[in-house]
DOVOKOL-362620 format. One line per 8 residues: their letters; for each residue y, x, z of C-alpha. Coordinates in steps of 0.1 Angstrom, whole numbers, plus 5000, padded with zeros to 4 digits. Example, Ala and Ser with C-alpha at 12.3 -4.5 7.8 and 13.67 -1.06 7.14 Angstrom:
BEGIN
as = 4955 5123 5078 | 4989 5137 5071
% end
This chain:
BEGIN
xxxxxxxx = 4256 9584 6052 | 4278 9603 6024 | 4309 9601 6054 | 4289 9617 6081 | 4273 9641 6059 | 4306 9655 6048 | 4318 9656 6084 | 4292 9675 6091
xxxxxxxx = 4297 9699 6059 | 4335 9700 6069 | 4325 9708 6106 | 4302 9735 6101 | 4323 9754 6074 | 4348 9754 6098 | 4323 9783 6121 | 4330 9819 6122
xxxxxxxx = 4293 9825 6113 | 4300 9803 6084 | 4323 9826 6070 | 4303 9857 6078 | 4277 9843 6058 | 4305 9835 6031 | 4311 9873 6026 | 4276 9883 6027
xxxxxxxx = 4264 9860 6002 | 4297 9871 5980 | 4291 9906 5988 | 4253 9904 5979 | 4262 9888 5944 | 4291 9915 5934 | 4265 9941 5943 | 4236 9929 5925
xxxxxxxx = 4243 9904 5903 | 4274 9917 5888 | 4262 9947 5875 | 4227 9924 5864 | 4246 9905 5841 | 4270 9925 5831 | 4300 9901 5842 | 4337 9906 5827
xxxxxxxx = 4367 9887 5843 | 4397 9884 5825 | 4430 9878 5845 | 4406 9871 5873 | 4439 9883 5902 | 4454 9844 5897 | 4427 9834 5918 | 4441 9852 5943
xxxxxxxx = 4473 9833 5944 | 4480 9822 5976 | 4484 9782 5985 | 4461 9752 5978 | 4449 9758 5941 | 4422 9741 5921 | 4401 9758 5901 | 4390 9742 5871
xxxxxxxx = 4359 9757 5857 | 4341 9746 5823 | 4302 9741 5836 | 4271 9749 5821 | 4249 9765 5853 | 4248 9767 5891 | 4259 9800 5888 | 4294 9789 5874
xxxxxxxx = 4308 9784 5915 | 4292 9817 5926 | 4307 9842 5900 | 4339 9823 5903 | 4341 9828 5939 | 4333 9862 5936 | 4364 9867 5914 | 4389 9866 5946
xxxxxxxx = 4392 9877 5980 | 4401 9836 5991 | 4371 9816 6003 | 4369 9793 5976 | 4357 9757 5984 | 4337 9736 5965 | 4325 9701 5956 | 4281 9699 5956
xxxxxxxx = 4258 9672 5950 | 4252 9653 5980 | 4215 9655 5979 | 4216 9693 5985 | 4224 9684 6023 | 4199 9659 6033 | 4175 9690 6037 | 4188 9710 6074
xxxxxxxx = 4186 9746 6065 | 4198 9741 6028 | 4226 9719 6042 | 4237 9745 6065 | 4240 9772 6043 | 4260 9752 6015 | 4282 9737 6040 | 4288 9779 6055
xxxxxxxx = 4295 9785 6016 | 4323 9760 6017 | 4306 9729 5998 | 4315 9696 6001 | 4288 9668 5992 | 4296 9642 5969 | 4275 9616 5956 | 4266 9620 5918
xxxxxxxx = 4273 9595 5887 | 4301 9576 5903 | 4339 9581 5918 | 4333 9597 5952 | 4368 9586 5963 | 4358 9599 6003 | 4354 9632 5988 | 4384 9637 5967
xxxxxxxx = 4400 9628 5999 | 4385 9655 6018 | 4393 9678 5992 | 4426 9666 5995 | 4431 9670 6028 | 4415 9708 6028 | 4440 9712 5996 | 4470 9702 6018
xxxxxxxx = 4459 9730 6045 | 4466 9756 6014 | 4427 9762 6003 | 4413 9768 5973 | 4385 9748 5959 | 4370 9745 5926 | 4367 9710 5910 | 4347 9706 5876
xxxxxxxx = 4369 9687 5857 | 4333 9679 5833 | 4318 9667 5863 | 4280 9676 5860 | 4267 9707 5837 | 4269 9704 5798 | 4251 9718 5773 | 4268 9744 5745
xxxxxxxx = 4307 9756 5744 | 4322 9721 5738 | 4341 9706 5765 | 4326 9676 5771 | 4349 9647 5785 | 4367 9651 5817 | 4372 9633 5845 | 4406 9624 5864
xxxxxxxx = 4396 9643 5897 | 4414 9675 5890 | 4444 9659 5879 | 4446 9633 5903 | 4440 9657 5931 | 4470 9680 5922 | 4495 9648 5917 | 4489 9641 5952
xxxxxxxx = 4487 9677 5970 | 4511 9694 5942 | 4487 9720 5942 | 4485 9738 5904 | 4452 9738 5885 | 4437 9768 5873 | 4415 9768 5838 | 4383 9789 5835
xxxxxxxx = 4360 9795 5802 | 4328 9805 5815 | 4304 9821 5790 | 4271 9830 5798 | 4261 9816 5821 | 4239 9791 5807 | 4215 9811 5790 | 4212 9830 5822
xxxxxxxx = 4201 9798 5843 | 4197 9768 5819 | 4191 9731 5834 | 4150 9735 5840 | 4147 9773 5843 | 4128 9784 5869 | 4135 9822 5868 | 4171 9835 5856
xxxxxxxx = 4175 9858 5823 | 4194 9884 5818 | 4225 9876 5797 | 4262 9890 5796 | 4285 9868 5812 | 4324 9864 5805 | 4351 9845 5827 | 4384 9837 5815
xxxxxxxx = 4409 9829 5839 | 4442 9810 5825 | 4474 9807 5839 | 4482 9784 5868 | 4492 9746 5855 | 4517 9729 5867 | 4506 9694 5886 | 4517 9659 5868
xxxxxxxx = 4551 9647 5884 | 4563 9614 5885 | 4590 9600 5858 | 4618 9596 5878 | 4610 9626 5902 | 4599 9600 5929 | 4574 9581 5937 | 4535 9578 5926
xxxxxxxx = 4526 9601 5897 | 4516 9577 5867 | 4482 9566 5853 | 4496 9580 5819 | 4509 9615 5833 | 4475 9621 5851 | 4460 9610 5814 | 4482 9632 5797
xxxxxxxx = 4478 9663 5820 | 4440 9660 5820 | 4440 9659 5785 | 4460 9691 5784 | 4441 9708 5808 | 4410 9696 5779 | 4428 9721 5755 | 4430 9748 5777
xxxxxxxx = 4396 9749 5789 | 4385 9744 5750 | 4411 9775 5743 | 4397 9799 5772 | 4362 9785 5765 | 4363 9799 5730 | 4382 9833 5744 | 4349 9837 5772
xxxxxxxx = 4324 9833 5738 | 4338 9859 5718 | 4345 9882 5755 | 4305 9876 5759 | 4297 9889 5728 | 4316 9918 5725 | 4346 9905 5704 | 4383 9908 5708
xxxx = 4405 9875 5705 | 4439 9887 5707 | 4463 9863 5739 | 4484 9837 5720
% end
C-alpha cells in the first residue's frame, strides 16, 4: 500500500490546484500566525537558494514544516506519516502541501527514493534528521536519511534550531498556546564525498557528516533558545 499511496501523493502534488492551495495555506499562516506567535527567522534567505536542498530541521511540533516553509518563496517538500493519507480529504490536502508518506518506526527505503528522485529534479524538501518529534532542546539521535540522501543527489543540507514551537503545540494538546517562536537557519553543508572522489560515498563519511550535522543543529538549537527569549548570542 505505502507504494501506491506515495504515487498518489506524488501525482496529486504534481496539480496546479495543488499549488494554489500551497500558497494559500502559506499565505494564511504568514498573515495570521506569524504575527500570533511572534515568529523571528534568522538568515531565513538560504532557503531560498536555488537547487535540490534539504532542509534539516530539529523537531519538537507539527508546526516545525509549516513555519519553515513559510520562511521561502520555494515550495518546500516534505516527508509525513503515512497514516495521514489513508483518510481522502486529509490525504489530498497533505499531498497539495507537498508531503510525502512514509511509514513510521522503520527505514522507509521507497521514500527516501522518492525524495531522491524529487531532489534530483532541483526541489527542496525538508527531512528530520531526529526522525519523529522530541521533547526539550537536546538533539536527540539522528538518523542517516539526511545524509544519505545528499551523498546520492549532492544536494547540500541546511540546519535549522527551531524554538518554540513546542510549547505552542506540544504532543497531546488539543488547542495551540501562544508562545514566541525563533528559527535559526545555518549555512548550507556540504554533502559527504567519496575518498577517492569516485565511487559510493562511505558508511563512515555518511557517519561522520551526520554526526556533524548533530553539532550544528545542537549549535543553532541553543542560538533559537536564547532568540526565543529575547537574548543576544553573538555568530561564532
Amino acid at each position: 500500500m505505502s507504494a501506491e499511496l506515495r504515487a498518489v501523493a506524488l501525482s496529486r502534488g504534481e496539480r496546479r490546484s495543488s499549488l494554489w492551495l500551497y500558497r494559500f495555506v502559506r499565505g494564511t499562516v504568514r498573515a495570521v500566525v506569524h504575527p500570533l506567535l511572534r515568529v523571528r527567522a534568522r538568515n531565513a534567505e538560504v532557503l531560498d537558494r536555488p537547487g535540490p536542498t534539504i532542509l534539516a530541521p530539529v523537531h519538537r511540533s507539527h508546526l516545525d514544516s509549516v513555519l519553515v516553509a513559510c520562511q521561502s518563496r520555494r515550495r518546500i517538500r516534505a516527508l509525513g506519516k503515512e497514516s495521514l493519507f489513508t483518510t481522502p480529504g486529509v490525504s489530498y490536502v497533505c499531498a497539495a502541501l507537498g508531503a510525502i508518506p512514509v511509514r513510521r518506526g522503520e527505514a522507509d527505503r521507497d521514500a527516501l527514493q522518492a525524495a531522491k528522485a524529487l531532489l534530483d529534479r532541483g526541489e527542496s524538501m525538508i527531512v528530520f534528521p531526529e526522525g519523529g518529534r522530541r521533547y526539550g532542546n537536546e538533539i536527540g539521535p539522528l538518523f542517516d536519511g539526511a545524509a544519505w540522501l545528499a551523498a546520492r543527489t549532492g544536494a547540500p543540507v541546511v540546519p535549522i534550531g527551531i524554538a518554540g514551537t513546542e510549547a505552542v503545540l506540544p504532543m497531546g494538546a488539543k488547542r495551540p498556546h501562544r508562545s514566541r517562536v525563533a528559527i535559526v537557519v545555518g549555512d548550507p553543508m556540504t554533502p559527504p564525498r567519496p575518498p577517492d572522489g569516485k565511487g559510493r560515498v562511505t558508511r563512515q563519511a555518511i557517519s561522520q557528516f551526520t554526526a556533524e550535522l548533530s553539532a550544528e543543529l545542537a549549535r543553532l538549537q541553543a542560538e533559537a533558545v536564547d532568540m526565543a527569549a529575547g537574548r543576544s548570542r553573538a555568530a561564532s
